[in-house]
C-alpha positions in Angstrom: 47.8 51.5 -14.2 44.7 50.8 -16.2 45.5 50.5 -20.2 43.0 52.5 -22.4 43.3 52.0 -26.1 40.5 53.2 -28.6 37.1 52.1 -28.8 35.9 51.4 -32.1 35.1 54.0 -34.6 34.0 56.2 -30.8 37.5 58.2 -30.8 37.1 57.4 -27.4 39.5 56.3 -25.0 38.1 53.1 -23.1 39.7 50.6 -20.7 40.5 47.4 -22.2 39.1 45.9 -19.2 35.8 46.8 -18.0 32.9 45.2 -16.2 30.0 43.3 -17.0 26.6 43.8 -14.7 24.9 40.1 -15.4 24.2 38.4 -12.3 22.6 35.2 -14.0 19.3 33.7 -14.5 18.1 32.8 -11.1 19.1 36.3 -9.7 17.2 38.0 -12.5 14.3 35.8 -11.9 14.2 37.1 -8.4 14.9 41.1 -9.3 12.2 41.0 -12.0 10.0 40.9 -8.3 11.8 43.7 -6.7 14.0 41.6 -4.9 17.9 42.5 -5.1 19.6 40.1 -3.6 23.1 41.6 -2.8 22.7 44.3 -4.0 24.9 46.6 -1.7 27.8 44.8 -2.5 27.3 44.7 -6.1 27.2 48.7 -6.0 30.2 48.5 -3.8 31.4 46.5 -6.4 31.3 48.6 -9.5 32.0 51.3 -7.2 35.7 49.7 -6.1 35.9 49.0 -10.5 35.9 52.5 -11.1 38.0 53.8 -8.3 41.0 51.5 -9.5 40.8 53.4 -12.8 38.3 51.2 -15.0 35.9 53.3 -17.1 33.7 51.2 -19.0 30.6 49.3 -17.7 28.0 47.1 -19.7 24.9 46.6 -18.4 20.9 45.8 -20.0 17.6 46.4 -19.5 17.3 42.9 -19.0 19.7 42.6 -16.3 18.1 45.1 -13.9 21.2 46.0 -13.1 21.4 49.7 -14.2 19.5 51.0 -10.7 23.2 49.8 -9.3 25.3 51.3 -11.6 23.6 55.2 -11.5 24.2 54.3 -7.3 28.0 53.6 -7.9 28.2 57.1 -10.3 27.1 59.4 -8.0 29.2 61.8 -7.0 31.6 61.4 -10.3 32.0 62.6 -13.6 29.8 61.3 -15.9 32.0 62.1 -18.9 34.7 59.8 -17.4 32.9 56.5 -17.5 31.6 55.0 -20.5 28.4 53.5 -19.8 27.1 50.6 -22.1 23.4 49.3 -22.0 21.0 46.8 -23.7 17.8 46.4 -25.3 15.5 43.3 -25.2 14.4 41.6 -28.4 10.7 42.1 -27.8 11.2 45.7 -27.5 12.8 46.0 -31.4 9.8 47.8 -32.8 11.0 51.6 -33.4 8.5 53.0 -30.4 8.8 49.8 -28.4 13.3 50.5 -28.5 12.7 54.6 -28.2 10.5 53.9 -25.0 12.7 51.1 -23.7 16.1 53.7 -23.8 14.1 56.4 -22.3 13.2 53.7 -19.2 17.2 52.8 -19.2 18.1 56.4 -19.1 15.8 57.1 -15.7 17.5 53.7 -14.4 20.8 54.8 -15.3 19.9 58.3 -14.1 21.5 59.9 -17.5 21.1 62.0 -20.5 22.7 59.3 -22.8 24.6 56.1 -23.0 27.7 56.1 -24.8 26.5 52.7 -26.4 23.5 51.3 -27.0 23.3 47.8 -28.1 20.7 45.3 -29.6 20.8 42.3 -27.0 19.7 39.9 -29.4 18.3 39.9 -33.0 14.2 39.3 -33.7 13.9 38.0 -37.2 9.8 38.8 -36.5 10.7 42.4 -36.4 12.4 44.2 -39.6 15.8 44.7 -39.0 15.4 48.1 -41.0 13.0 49.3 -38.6 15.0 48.5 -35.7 18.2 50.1 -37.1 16.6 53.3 -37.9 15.2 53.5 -34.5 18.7 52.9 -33.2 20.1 55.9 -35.7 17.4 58.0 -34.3 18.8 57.7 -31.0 22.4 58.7 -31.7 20.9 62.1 -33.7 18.7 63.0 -30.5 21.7 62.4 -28.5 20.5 59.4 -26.1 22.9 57.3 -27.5 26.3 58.1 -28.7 27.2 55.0 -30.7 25.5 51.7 -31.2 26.4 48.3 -31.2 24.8 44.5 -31.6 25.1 41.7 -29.5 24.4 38.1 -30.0 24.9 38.5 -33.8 26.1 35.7 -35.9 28.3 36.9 -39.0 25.7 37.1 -41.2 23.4 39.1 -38.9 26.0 41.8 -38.2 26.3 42.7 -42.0 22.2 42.8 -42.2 22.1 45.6 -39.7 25.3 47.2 -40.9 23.4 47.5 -44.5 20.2 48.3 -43.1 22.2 51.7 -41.6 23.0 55.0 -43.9 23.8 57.7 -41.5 25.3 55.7 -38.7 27.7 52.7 -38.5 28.0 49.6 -35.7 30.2 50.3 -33.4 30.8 47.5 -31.2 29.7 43.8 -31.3 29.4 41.6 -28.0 30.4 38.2 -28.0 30.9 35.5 -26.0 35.0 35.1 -25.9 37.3 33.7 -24.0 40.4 31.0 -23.9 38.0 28.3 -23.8 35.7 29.6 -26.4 37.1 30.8 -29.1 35.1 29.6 -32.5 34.5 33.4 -32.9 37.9 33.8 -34.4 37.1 32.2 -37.3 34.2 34.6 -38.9 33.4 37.7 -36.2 36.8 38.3 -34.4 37.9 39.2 -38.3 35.3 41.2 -39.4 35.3 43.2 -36.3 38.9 43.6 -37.1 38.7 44.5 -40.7 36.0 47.0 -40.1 36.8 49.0 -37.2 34.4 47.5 -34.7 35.0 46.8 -31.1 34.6 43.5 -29.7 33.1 43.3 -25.8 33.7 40.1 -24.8 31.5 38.8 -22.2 32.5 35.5 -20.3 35.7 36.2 -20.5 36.5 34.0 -17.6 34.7 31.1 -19.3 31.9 31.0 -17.0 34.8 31.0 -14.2 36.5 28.1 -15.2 39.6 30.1 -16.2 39.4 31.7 -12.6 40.2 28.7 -11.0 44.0 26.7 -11.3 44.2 25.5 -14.8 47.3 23.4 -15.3 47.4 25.0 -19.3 47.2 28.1 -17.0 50.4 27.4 -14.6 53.4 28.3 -16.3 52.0 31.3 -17.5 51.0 32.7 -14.3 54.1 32.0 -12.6 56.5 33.4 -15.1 54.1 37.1 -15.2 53.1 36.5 -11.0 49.7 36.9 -11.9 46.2 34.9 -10.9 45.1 32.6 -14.0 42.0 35.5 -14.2 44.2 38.0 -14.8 46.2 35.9 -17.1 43.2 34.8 -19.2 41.7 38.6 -19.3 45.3 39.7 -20.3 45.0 37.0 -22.8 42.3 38.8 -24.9 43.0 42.4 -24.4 46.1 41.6 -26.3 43.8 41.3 -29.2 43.6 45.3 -30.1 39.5 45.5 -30.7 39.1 43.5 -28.0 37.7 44.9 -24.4 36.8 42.5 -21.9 33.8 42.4 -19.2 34.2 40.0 -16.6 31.2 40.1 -14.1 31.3 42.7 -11.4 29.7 41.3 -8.7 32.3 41.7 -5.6 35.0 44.5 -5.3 37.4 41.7 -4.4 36.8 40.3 -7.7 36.6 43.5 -9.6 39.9 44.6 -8.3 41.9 41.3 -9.4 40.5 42.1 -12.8 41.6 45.1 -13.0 45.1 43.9 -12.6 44.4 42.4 -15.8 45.8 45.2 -17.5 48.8 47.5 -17.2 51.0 44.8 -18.6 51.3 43.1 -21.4 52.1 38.8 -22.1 54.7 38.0 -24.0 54.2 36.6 -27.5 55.7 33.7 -26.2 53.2 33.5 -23.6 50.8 34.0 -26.2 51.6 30.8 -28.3 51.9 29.0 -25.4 48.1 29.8 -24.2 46.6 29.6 -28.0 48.0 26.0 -28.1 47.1 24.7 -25.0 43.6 26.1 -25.6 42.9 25.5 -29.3 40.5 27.6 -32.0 39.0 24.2 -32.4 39.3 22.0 -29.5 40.6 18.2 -30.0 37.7 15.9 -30.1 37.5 13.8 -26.1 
């Protein structure tokens, strides 16, 4: 069974593993023409994610990915799923973000988002301006938190300062076994302050999909795939949700048996020295 634990400052209940709706660079090339390549079995996809129990999906306007994820909702309850989007960096201006989550909302075919996060910060646009935007959309109720993503240290407690009615809910990262420098400065913070950490490459750009030898022992003592064993790895981390990439239901429904159980700390130590903070120099 799926393990939910808290999201944030939400209240809500999310599970720790969830899915992420990137399909990478070339593929995006392509869609930004109308062209969805596979797109069937990406709907089938999310669809197969949320009938073995997971409930939270990222997604951006960037991705052109949200068409697939309003096709896998229909016919379900919207207030079971929590549905994650994006905004693009040249759309930071307060009526350029306002128009660009009213476009995201017809995609997602939605009243809200439960989270609506920056994709990446603009240092031409005032970060004020962009967080008051951003507050403005949780009181009109098209968003219901907000988050950043992207964000070095430093940038985070910017926009966090620049807020007075509203705080940061989440912060997306790039996190996994095999990168995990983020410990040192955000992982903390996050930690320290309540926010949520969505970690995207969780698999290390599929690298910890595949046998690992630092992997092996692991996997055989839990009898799980070195995926689920890497995703497990982070959940364990209590801010920590994970979004490996949804992209077929075969792969969406090994992740999910990511969660449900728990490593040992022993099996913890093991994996954090075999795939150091800071790795040895080659």
């Amino acid at each position: 069974m799926m393990q939910a634990k808290r999201f944030g400052k939400t209240g809500r209940a999310v599970t720790e593993i969830g899915m992420g709706t990137y399909y990478d660079k070339p593929w995006i090339r392509i869609a930004k023409h109308g062209v969805s390549l596979g797109a069937s079995t990406k709907v089938k996809a999310i669809a197969a994610g949320l009938d073995h129990g997971i409930t939270l999906i990222d997604s951006a306007e960037a991705y052109f990915s949200e068409p697939f994820i309003a096709r896998a909702m229909r016919g379900r309850r919207r207030d079971e799923v929590f549905i994650a989007t994006k905004v693009w960096l040249d759309h930071l201006h307060h009526d350029d973000l306002v128009a660009a989550l009213d476009r995201s909302l017809r995609r997602l075919e939605t009243p809200y988002v439960d989270l609506y996060q920056i994709h990446f910060p603009n240092p031409a646009v005032p970060i004020r301006e962009t967080m008051g935007a951003m507050e403005e959309m949780v009181e009109k109720g098209k968003a219901r938190a907000i988050g950043v993503s992207n964000f070095s240290l430093e940038q985070m407690k910017e926009a966090s300062s620049a807020l007075s009615r509203v705080e940061i809910a989440a912060a997306q990262i790039n996190y996994s076994l095999v990168h995990r420098k983020v410990e040192k400065d955000i992982i903390p913070y996050c930690r320290e302050n309540g926010i949520a950490v969505l970690a995207y490459y969780p698999l290390g750009h599929g690298l910890l999909a595949a046998r690992d030898a630092r992997l092996d022992a692991v996997c055989a003592r839990n009898s799980k795939s070195p995926a689920q064993v890497a995703l497990n790895w982070l959940t364990s981390r209590p801010e920590v949700f994970a979004i490996p990439r949804a992209s077929r239901p075969s792969h969406v429904i090994e992740d999910a048996g990511a969660s449900g159980w728990r490593l040992s700390e022993a099996d913890i130590q093991e994996l954090d020295r075999a795939f150091p903070v800071t790795p040895p120099p080659t």
